[in-house]
ZALO-811620 format. One record per residue (C-alpha): x, y, z; residue in three letters. Coordinates in steps of 0.001 Angstrom, whole numbers, padded with zeros to 6 digits, always signed. Layout:
XYZALA/...
REM end
This chain:
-015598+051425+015139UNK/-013727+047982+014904UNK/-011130+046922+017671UNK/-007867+046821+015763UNK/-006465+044277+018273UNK/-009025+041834+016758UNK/-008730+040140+014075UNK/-009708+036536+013336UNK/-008551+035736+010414UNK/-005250+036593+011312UNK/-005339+034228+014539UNK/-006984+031700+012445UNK/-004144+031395+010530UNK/-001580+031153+013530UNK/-003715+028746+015249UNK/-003804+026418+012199UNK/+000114+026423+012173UNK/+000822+026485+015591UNK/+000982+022771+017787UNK/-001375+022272+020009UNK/-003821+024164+018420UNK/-003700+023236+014813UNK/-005061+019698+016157UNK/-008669+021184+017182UNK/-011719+020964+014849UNK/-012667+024399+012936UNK/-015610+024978+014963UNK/-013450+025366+017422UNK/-010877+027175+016030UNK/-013283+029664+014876UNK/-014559+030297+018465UNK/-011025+030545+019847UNK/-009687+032794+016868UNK/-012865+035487+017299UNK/-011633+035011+021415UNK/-007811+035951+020664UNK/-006164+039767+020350UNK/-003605+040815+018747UNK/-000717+042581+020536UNK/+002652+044393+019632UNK/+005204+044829+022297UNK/+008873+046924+021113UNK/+011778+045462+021860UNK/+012250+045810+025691UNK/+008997+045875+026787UNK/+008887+044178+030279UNK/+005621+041631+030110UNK/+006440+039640+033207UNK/+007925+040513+036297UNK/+008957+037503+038457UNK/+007010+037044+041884UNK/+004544+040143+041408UNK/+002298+039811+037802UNK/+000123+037709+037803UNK/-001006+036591+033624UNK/-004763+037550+032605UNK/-003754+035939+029663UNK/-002028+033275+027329UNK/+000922+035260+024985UNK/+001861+033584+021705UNK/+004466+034472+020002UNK/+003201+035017+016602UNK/+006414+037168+015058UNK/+009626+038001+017094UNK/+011211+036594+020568UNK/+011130+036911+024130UNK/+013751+036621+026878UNK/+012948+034335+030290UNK/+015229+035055+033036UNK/+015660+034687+037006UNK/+017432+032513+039497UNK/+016140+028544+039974UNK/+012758+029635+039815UNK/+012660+030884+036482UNK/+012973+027161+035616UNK/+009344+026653+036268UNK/+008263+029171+033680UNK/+009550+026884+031111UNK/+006331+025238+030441UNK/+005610+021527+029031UNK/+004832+021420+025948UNK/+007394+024423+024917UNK/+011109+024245+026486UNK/+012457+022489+029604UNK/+010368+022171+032627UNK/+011528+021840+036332UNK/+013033+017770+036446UNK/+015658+017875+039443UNK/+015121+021976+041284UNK/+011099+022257+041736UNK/+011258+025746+042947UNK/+008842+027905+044505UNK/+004844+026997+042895UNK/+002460+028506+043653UNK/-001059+026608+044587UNK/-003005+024839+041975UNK/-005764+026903+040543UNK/-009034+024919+042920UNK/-011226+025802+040095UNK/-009224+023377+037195UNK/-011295+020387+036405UNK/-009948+017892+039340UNK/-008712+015115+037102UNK/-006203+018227+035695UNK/-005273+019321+039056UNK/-004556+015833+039922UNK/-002271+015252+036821UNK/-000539+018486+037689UNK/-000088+017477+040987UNK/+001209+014215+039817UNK/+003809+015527+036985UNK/+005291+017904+040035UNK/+006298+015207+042069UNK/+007689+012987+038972UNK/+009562+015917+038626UNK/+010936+015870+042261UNK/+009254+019179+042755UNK/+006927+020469+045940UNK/+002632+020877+045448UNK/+001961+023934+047213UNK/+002940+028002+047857UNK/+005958+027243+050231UNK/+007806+024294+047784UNK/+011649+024413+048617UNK/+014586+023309+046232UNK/+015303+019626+047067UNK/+017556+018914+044279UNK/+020900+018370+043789UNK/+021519+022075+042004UNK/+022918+024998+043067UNK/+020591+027224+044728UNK/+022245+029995+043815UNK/+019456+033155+043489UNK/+021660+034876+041011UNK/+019593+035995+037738UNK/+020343+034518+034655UNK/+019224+033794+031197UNK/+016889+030359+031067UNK/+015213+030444+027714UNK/+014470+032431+024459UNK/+011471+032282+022689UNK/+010785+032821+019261UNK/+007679+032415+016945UNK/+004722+030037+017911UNK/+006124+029360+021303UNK/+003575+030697+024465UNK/+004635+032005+028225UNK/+002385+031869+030881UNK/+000635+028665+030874UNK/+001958+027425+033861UNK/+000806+030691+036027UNK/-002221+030463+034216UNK/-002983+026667+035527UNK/-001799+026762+038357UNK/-003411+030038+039135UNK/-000441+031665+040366UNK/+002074+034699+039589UNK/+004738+034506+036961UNK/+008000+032652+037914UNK/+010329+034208+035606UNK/+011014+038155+034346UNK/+009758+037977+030331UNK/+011216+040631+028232UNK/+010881+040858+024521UNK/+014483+041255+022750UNK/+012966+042936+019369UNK/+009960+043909+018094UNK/+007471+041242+018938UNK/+003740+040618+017482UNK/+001625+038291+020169UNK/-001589+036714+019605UNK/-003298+036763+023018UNK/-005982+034013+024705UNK/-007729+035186+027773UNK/-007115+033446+030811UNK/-010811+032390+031022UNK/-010709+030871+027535UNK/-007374+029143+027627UNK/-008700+027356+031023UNK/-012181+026502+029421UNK/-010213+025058+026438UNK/-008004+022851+028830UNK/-010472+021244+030383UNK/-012829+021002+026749UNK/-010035+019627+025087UNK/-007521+017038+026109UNK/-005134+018228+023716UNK/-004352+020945+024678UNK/-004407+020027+028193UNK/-002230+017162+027405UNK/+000388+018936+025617UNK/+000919+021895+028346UNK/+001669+019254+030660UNK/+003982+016534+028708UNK/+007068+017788+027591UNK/+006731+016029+024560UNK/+003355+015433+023730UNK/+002694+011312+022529UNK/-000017+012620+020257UNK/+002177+014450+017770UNK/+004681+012383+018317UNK/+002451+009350+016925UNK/+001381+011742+014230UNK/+004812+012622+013307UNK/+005816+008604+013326UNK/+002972+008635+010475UNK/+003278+011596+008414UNK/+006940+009892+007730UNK/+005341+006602+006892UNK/+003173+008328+004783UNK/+006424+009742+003137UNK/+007248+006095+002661UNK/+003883+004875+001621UNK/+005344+004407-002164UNK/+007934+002445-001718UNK/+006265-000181+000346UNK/+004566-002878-001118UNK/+000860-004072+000461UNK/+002397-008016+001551UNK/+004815-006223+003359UNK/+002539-004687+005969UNK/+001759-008242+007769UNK/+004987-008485+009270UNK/+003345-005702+011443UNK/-000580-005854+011535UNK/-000550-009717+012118UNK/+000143-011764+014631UNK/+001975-015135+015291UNK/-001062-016452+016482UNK/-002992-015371+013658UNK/-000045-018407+011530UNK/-001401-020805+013372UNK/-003066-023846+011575UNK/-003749-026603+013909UNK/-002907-027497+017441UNK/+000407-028861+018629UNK/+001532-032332+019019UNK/+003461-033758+021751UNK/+004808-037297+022400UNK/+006547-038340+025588UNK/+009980-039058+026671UNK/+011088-042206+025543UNK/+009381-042567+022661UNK/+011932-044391+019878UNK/+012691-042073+016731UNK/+010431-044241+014591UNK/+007728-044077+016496UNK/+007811-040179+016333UNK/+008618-039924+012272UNK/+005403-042158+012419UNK/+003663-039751+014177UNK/+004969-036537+011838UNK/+003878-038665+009089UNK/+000392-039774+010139UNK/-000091-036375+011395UNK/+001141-034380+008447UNK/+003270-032000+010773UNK/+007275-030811+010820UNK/+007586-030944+014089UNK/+006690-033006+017625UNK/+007296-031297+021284UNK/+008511-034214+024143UNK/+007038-034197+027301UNK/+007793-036184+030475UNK/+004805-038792+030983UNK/+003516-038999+034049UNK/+001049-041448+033508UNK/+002997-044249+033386UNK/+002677-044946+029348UNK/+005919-044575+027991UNK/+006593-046487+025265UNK/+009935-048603+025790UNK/+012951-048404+022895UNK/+011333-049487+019517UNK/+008093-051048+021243UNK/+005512-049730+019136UNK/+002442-048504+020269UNK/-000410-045918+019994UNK/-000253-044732+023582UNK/+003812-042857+022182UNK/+002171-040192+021690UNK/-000667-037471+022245UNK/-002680-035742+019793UNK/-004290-032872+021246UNK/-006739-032203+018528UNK/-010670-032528+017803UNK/-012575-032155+020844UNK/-010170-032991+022805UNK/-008669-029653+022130UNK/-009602-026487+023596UNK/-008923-023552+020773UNK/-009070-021237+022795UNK/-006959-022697+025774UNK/-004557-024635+024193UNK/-003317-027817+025652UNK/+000018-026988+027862UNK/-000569-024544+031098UNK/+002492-023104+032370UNK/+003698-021336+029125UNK/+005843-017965+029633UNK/+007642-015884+027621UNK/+010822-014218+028904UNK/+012891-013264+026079UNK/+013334-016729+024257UNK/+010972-018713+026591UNK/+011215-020942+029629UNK/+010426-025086+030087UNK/+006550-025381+029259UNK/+004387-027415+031900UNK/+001671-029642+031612UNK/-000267-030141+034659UNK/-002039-033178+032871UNK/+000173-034286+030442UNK/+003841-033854+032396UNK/+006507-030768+031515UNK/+007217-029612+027879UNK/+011053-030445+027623UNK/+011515-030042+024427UNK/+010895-029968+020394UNK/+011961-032465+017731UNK/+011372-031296+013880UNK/+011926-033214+010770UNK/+015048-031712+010088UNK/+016766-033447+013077UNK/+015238-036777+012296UNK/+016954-036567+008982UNK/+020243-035879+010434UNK/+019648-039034+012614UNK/+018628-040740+009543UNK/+022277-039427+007736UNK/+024391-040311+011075UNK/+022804-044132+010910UNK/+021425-044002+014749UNK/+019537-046603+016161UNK/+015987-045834+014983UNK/+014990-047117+018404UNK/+017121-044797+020581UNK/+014474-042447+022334UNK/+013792-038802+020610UNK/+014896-037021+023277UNK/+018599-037571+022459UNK/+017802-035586+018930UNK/+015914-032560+020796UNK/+016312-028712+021432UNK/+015211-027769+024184UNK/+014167-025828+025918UNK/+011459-024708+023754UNK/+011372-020890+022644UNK/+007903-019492+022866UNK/+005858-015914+022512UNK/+002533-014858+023366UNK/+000256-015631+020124UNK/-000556-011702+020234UNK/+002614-010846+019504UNK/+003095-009094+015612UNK/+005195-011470+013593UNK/+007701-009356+012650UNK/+008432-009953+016481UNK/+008452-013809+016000UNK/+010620-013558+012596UNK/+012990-011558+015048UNK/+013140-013930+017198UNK/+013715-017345+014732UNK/+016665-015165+013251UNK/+017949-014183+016357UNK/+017818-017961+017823UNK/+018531-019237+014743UNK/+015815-021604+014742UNK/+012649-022339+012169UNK/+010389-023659+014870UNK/+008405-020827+017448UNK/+005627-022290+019980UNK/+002738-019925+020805UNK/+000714-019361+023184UNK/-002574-017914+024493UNK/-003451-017539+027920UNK/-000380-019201+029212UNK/-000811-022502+026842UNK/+000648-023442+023593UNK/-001889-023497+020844UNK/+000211-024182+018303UNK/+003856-024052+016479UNK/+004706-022123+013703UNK/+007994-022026+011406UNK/+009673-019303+009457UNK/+008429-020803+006431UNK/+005013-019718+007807UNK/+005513-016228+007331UNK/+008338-016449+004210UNK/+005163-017806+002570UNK/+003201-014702+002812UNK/+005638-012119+001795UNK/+007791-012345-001236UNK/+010537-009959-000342UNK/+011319-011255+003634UNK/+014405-010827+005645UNK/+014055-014425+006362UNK/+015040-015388+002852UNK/+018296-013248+003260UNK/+018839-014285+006444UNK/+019421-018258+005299UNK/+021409-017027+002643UNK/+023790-015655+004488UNK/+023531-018725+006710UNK/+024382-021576+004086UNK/+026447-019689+002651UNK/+029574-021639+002462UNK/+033056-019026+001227UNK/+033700-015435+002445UNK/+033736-014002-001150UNK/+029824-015261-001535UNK/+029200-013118+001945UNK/+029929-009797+000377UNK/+027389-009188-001946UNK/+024823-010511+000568UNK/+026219-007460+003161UNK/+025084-005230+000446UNK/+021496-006520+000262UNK/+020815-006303+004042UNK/+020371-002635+003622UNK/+017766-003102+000968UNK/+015801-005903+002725UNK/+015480-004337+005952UNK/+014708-000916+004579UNK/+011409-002713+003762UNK/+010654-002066+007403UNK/+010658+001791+007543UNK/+008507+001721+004438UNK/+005820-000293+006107UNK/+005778+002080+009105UNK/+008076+000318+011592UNK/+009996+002358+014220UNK/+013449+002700+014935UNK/+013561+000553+017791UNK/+012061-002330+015900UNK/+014327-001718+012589UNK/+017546-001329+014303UNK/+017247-004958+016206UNK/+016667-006045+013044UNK/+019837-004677+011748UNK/+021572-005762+014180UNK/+020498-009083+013883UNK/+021698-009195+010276UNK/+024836-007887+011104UNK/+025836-010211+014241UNK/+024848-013235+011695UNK/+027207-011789+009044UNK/+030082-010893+011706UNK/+029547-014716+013017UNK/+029778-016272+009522UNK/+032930-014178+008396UNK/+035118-014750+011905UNK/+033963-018598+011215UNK/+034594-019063+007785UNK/+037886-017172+008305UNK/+038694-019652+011215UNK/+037892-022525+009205UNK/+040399-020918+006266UNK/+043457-020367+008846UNK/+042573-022782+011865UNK/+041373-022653+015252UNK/+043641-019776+017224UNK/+045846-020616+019391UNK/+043918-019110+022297UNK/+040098-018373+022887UNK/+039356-015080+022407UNK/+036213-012491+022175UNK/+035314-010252+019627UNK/+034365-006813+021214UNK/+031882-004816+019416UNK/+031378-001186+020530UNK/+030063+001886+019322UNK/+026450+001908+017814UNK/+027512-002250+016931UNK/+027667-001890+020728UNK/+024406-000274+021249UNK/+022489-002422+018769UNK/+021917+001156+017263UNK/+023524+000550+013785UNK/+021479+002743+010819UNK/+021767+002142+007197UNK/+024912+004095+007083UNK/+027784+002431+009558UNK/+031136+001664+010242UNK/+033677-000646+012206UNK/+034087+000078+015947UNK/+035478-003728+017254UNK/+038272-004776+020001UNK/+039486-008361+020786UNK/+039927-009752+023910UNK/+042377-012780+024412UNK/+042915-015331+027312UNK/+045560-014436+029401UNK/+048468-016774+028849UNK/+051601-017134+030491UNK/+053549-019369+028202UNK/+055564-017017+025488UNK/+055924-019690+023067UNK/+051892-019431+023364UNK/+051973-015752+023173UNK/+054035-015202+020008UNK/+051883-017669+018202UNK/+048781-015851+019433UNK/+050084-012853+018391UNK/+050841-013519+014517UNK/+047763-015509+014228UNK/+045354-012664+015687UNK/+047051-009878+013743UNK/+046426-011954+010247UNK/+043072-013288+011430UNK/+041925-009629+012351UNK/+043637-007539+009487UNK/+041635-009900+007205UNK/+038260-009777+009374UNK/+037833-005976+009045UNK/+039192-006139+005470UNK/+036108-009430+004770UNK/+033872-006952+006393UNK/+034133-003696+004773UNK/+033683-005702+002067UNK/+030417-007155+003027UNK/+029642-002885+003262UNK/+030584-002516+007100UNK/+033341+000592+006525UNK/+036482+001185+008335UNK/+036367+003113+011122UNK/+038448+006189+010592UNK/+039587+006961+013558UNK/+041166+003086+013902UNK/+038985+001204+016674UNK/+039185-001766+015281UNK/+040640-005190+016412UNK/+043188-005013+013389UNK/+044837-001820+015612UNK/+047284-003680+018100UNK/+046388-001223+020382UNK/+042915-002415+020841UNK/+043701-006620+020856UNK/+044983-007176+024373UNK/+044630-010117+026715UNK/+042467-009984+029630UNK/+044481-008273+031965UNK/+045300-005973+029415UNK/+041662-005446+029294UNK/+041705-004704+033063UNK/+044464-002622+033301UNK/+042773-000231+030111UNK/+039797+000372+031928UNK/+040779+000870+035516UNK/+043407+003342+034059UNK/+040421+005331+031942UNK/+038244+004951+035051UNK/+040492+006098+037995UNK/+042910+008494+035834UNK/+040844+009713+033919UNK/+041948+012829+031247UNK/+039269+014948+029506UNK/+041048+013810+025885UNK/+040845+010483+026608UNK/+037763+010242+027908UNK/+036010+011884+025043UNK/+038281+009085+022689UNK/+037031+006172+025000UNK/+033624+006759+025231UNK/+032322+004411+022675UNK/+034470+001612+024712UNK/+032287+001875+027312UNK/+029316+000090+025028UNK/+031141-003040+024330UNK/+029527-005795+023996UNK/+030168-009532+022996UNK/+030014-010441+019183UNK/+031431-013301+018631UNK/+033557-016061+020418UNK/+033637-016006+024587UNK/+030811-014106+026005UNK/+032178-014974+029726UNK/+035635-012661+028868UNK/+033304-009695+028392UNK/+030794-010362+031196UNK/+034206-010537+033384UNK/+035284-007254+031964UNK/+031659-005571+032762UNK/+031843-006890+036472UNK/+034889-004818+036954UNK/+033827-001622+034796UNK/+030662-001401+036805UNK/+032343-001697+039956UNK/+035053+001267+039209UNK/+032587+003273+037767UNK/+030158+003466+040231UNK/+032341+004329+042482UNK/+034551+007148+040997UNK/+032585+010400+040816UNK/+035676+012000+038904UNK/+035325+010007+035918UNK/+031818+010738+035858UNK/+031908+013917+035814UNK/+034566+013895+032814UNK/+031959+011487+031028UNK/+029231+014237+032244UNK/+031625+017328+030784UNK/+031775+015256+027472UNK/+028057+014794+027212UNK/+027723+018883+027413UNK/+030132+019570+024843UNK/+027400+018608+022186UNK/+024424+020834+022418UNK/+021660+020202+020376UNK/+021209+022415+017232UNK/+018650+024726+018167UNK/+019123+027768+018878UNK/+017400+030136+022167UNK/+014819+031591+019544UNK/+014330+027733+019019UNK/+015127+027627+015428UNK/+017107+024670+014211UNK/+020880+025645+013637UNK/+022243+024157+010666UNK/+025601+023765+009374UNK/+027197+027117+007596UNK/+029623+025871+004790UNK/+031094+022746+003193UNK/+029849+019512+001993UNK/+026567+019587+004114UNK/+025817+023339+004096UNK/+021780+024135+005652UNK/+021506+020803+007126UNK/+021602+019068+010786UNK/+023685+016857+011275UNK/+021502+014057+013272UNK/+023571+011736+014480UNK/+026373+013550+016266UNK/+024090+017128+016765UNK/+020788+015035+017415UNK/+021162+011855+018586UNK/+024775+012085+020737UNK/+023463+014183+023566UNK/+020820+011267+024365UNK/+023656+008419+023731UNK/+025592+010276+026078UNK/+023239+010853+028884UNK/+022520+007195+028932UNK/+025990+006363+028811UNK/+027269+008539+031927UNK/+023994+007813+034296UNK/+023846+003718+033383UNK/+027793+003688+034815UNK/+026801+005915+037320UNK/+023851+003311+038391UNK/+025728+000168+037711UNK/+023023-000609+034579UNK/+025117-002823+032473UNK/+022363-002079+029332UNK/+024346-000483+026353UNK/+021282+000152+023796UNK/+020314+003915+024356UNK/+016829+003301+024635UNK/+017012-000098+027305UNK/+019694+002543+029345UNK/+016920+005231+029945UNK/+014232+002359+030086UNK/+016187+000989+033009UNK/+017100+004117+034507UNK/+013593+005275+034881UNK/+012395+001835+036341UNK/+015268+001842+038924UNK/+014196+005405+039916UNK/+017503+006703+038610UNK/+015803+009652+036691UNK/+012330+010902+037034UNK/+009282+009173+035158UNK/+008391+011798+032912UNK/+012155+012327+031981UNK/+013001+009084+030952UNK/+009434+008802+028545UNK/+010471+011659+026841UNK/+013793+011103+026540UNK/+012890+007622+024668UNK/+010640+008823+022915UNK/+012779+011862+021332UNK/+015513+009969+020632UNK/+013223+006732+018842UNK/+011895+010182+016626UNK/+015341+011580+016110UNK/+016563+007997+015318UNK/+013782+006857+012570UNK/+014054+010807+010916UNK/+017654+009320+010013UNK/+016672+006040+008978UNK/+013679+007643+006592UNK/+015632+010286+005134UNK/+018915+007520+004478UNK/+016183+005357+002724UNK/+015191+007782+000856UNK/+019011+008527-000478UNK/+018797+004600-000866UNK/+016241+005219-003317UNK/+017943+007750-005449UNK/+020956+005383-005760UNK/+022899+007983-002982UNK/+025265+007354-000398UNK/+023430+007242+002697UNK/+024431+009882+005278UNK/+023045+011872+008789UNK/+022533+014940+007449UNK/+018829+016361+006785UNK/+017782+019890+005250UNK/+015178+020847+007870UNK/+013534+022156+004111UNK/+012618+019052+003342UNK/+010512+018177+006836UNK/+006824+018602+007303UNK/+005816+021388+010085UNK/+004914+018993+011837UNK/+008102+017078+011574UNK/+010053+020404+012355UNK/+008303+021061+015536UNK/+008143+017911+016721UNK/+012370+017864+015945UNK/+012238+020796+017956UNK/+010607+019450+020640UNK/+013002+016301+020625UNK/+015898+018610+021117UNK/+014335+020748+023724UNK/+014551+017459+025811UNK/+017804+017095+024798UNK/+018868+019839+026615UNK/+016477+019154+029807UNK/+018736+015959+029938UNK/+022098+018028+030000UNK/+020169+020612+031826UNK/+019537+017543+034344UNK/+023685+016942+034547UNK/+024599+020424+035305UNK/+022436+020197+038351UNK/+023500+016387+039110UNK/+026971+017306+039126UNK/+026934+020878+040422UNK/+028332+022103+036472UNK/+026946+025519+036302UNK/+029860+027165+034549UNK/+028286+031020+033516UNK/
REM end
């Protein structure tokens, strides 16, 4: 007679659904389905019992839900790979299993004390949380989640009561299988100990591009799979200092090349003014040249490059192109005044591995068109954005010296409009968020610069220097394809009334028509009124001051959740030193005032993440955006927020979301794993709303933040789940950092 509790084909099909075992070959899949049983439990049914059983077994959840609770040490029943695992409390864990393959053990042992927790069967709570032994609720668990992996590796009893609350189907995996298939197959291993597994995450990152595939064209995949070094046509060449400015538009034109770096010669063969000679300059070429070494040692990069050195041939000091020789040519100088009057320096650089799209990045950002590389610490070359304009036909380059030459504020607008359909290119040819929204935000700070100029050039320098303040996601660098205006000014402080009255009519035309020139150019209005138009938000300095120090040291749960977004400004325009001033002073209060923090803290909890303790996604009820999540203020907010409160709390002055937890973790602020996964969730969460508002791009839509979880792959729903289940470990990690366990 057949055992009714098996039945393969029925775990088969679980297994093939179900992360991380939908990733294994067939063959094994088979052997594990045949190895599974099938189990019903009615509602109630106690299948843990914290302290005393001990698992035989892995349970899946294959229909139904299950309850977790206990004091602290329930927490450690919240396995990776499913909800949130111990970060701050270890609690009580028992010994590793001896028998797990020891480079497991050691990675267990290792992801404990990331964690902050204790290796061994008398661990204490060293964390900042309450200790309190009081049961309580810690997780629901609904269909394809698992308990009792971490008793089962670790070869200990069960750290939380589990308790189904309705009828409940399980597919089971003996103990002895479930270890044998850890130590067979890294993924599974992997993913029951990382919170959120960098497999499917990678997986998910494609299956989206995928989604995209159509809409890309081939050319535009270079920006990505090539690299600057890969532009380069023939090695550099360099004439010393001192050498007149015909001598080196000889040497351009003999050498057939746009541009000429200046070195200081240290051998003693500098040509003098308009002396011409062959020893002006060097040609580092033939055999002379190393290909594979370059010519210059002492090449870094460090965002935007340092002075090059030459142990031979003397320090790099700088570039000359063509360009500036014309404009010498145009301004009638002395043809035999020396070329380093007409240099940039110091030269910008990158390593030649780097992809191009980083080096386009960085010619925009710099606005520039000449980029040395290097290779093993030497330049080998220079290349210039007509390099890579030249293999793509649709290139943000192009729109990016549009909107440079552009020359009246009415020509900027429809340009605005186009920046959304040139850098959308980049999510179709796979990039991430990270990558797209620097590029966005490099568009937009170019178009803010060229509408607060041309404006200033259409009503005349202001009376006073001032800084534009840009805050919010324009803050954060963070800006998708769907944004608004969130902008301050800052003015000197002046004394003199006459002075002040003249500031004051000139800023409130000049920024009234600012935001008006940029809405236009398809940056909206915010509706709540941040802008710099708002009187309320264009003070002088000590204005500034006083704003902050009140939020900071009187602070009121209202207007701390209306402030927040001030506390990512950043400079955008006009003088960077008035902001840096105002960040010296923020950081100091903050650091020190525990009170606001914990209103900051408060405001990060009031947005939970939309999933629900059976872990299903919950979506919006009625209105406008019925059966969708809203990712932006449901998704991506609680991660904003947890960088926010913890980089004022550390005295980072970071404001991008992603450089925040990247600092955080380096500092030792948060733990290792924490800070991975917290990056990595939010880059997910973060390119989900850039591929679904590209999509809406396509249809001719508005672009919002609001996705039908419908529309997703599996594998983008449970990796969505999983970004949200660190969500909550990072407000999870709050409650306990600020002793906030309310119920």
């Amino acid at each position: 007679m057949s055992d009714p509790t098996r039945q393969p084909q029925l775990a088969l099909d679980f297994l093939r659904g179900t992360l991380p075992f939908s990733e294994l070959s067939g063959d094994v899949l088979n052997w594990l389905a045949k190895a599974c049983s099938v189990d019903f439990m009615p509602t109630g049914t106690r299948l843990f019992e914290r302290g005393r059983t001990r698992p035989d077994r892995l349970w899946l959840v294959q229909k139904g839900a299950v309850r977790l609770t206990g004091g602290p040490v329930a927490a450690a029943e919240q396995d990776a790979g499913q909800d949130v695992r111990p970060v701050i409390r270890p609690d009580i864990r028992p010994d590793i299993r001896p028998d797990v393959r020891p480079d497991i053990r050691q990675d267990i042992r290792q992801d404990m004390r990331q964690e902050g927790g204790s290796v061994g069967s008398e661990g204490t709570d060293s964390g900042p949380g309450d200790a309190s032994g009081a049961d309580s609720l810690t997780d629901v668990r609904g269909e394809g989640a698992s308990v009792g992996a971490v008793a089962l590796l670790e070869g200990g009893v069960a750290s939380a009561d589990v308790e189904t609350v309705e009828d409940t189907f399980f597919i089971t995996i003996p103990r002895v299988v479930f270890l044998e298939l850890v130590e067979r197959e890294q993924v599974v291993s992997q993913y029951y100990m990382k919170g959120l597994p960098e497999r499917f995450v990678t997986k998910a990152f494609a299956e989206m591009r995928v989604r995209c595939e159509g809409l890309a064209d081939e050319k535009g995949l270079y920006l990505f799979a090539s690299r600057v070094g890969d532009l380069v046509a023939r090695p550099p060449v360099s004439v010393t200092r001192g050498t007149s400015l015909r001598q080196a538009a000889a040497c351009m034109v003999e050498q057939g090349v746009g541009s000429l770096l200046i070195r200081e010669g240290v051998r003693d063969r500098m040509p003098v003014g308009g002396q011409d000679t062959d020893e002006a300059f060097s040609l580092v070429m033939g055999e002379e040249w190393d290909e594979r070494q370059g010519n210059i040692t002492g090449a870094s990069w460090d965002h935007g490059g340092e002075l090059l050195s030459d142990e031979g041939d003397g320090e790099i000091i700088g570039i000359v192109t063509d360009s500036d020789l014309r404009k010498a040519v145009s301004l009638c100088m002395d043809y035999s005044a020396p070329v380093e009057t007409l240099m940039n320096a110091p030269v910008v650089a990158m390593d030649a591995e780097r992809p191009c799209f980083d080096g386009l990045l960085e010619m925009m950002r710099r606005q520039i068109h000449h980029l040395c590389v290097t290779r093993n610490g030497r330049i080998i070359g220079v290349i210039t954005a007509h390099d890579i304009m030249v293999m793509q036909g649709r290139t943000p380059m192009s729109l990016f010296r549009e909107i440079m030459h552009q020359r009246t504020l009415e020509g900027l607008h429809p340009l605005g409009q186009r920046i959304a359909h040139v850098v959308r290119g980049l999510v179709e040819e796979g990039a991430r968020a990270g990558a797209i929204t620097r590029m966005i935000t490099v568009f937009n700070d170019l178009m803010l610069e060229k509408v607060l100029s041309l404006l200033q050039r259409e009503l005349g320098p202001a009376p006073v220097p001032f800084c534009w303040m840009c805050m919010g996601s324009e803050g954060r660098r963070e800006q998708t394809f769907m944004t608004d205006q969130d902008n301050a000014l800052v003015i000197r402080d002046t004394e003199d009334p006459v002075i002040r009255k003249a500031a004051e009519f000139y800023f409130s035309v000049f920024t009234e028509q600012a935001v008006t020139h940029l809405d236009a150019c398809g940056f909206k209005r915010c509706k709540g009124d941040m802008m710099a138009s708002n009187p309320r938000w264009r003070m002088e300095q000590a204005g500034w001051t006083t704003q902050f120090t009140g939020w900071i040291r009187r602070p009121e749960p209202e207007e701390v959740l209306n402030s927040s977004i001030f506390f990512d400004f950043r400079s955008g325009y006009g003088r960077a030193d008035y902001v840096d001033a105002l960040w010296r002073q923020v950081l100091e209060e903050a650091a020190a005032n525990e009170l606001f923090q914990r209103h900051l803290a408060a405001d990060c909890l009031r947005m939970r993440p939309p999933l629900s303790f059976f872990r299903n996604f919950i979506v919006e009820k009625d209105g406008q955006h019925r059966n969708t999540l809203d990712l932006k203020k449901r998704g991506g907010l609680p991660f904003v927020d947890f960088a926010r409160v913890m980089a004022l709390r550390c005295g980072i002055r970071e404001t991008n979301t992603m450089d925040r937890l990247s600092a955080l973790e380096t500092a030792g602020h948060i733990p290792v794993q924490l800070g991975r996964e917290a990056r990595e969730a939010y880059e997910f969460v973060m390119h989900l709303r850039l591929v679904h508002q590209v999509a809406q791009i396509e249809r001719g839509e508005e672009p919002d933040n609001h996705v039908d979880p419908a529309t997703l792959s599996d594998l983008e729903k449970q990796t969505l789940k999983e970004a949200f289940a660190v969500a909550v470990r990072l407000q999870s990690y709050l409650k306990d950092l600020f002793h906030m366990h309310m119920g």
